[in-house]
N, C-alpha and C positions, 0 to 999 in steps of 0.2 A: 154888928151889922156892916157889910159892904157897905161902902160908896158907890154910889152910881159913874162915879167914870172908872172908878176901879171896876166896874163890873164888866162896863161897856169892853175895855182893853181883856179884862179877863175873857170874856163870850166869845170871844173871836177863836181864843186859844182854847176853847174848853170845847165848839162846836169846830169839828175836821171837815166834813161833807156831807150833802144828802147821799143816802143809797136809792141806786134805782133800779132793782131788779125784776124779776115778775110779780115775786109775791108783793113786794112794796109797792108796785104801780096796783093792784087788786086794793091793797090797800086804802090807798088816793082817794078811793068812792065811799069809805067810812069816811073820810076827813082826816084819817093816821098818815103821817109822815116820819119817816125813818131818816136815820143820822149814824155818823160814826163820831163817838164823844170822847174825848179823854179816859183813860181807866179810873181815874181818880176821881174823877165827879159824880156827885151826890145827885140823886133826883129835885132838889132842891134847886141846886146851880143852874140844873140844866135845862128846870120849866125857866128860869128867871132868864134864862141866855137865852133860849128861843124867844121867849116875850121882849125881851129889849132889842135883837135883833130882826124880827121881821116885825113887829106893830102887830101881833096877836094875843088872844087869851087860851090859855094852854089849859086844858079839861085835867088830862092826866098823863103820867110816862112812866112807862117798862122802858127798863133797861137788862142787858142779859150780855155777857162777854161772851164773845165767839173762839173758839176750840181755836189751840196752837196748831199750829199748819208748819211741817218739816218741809226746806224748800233744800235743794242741791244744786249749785252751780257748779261743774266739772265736779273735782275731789272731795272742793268745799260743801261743807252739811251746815247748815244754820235753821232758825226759823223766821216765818212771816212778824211783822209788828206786832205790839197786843194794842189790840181797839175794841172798845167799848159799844154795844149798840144802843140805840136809844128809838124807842117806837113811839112817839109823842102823837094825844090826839087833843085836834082842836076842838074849838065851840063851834056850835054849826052856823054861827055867823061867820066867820073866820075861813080865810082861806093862806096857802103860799103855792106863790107860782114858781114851778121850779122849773118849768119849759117855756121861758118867756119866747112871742115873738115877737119878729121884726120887722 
């Protein structure tokens, strides 16, 4: 079993950003909010990081890696990062604000 401040320190590194793109804001109105997670994390890690991180209760999470992407700068050929996606849905009590205002 983790420790809880081991986890806390872990969460931070294990959860990269929310995504916000169209299909993810369509999604907003289910309650599902998207993330880019570590490759290595388990769907396990990453209901318990989202719950300790924002103060929610986490229903369920898909996760699915996203296709390597060829990028070229001049001559040089490399590829994009690999990142992990994560579609996590809340309980319909539950909310995250990820457009706060001011």
């Amino acid at each position: 079993m983790i420790k809880e401040t081991d986890l806390a320190i872990q969460s931070w590194d294990i959860i990269k950003c929310p995504v916000i793109t169209d299909k993810t804001t369509r999604l907003l109105e289910n309650n599902q909010y998207s993330f880019l997670v570590d490759p290595k994390a388990g769907k396990k890690l990453i209901k318990e990081s989202i719950e300790l991180i924002f103060q929610v209760k986490v229903v369920s999470v898909n996760t699915y890696h996203l296709p390597r992407k060829k990028r070229r700068i001049g001559k040089f050929e490399g590829y994009r990062s690999h990142y992990k996606r994560a579609i996590v849905k809340l309980a319909p009590s539950d909310s995250i604000n990820l457009f706060p205002e001011e």
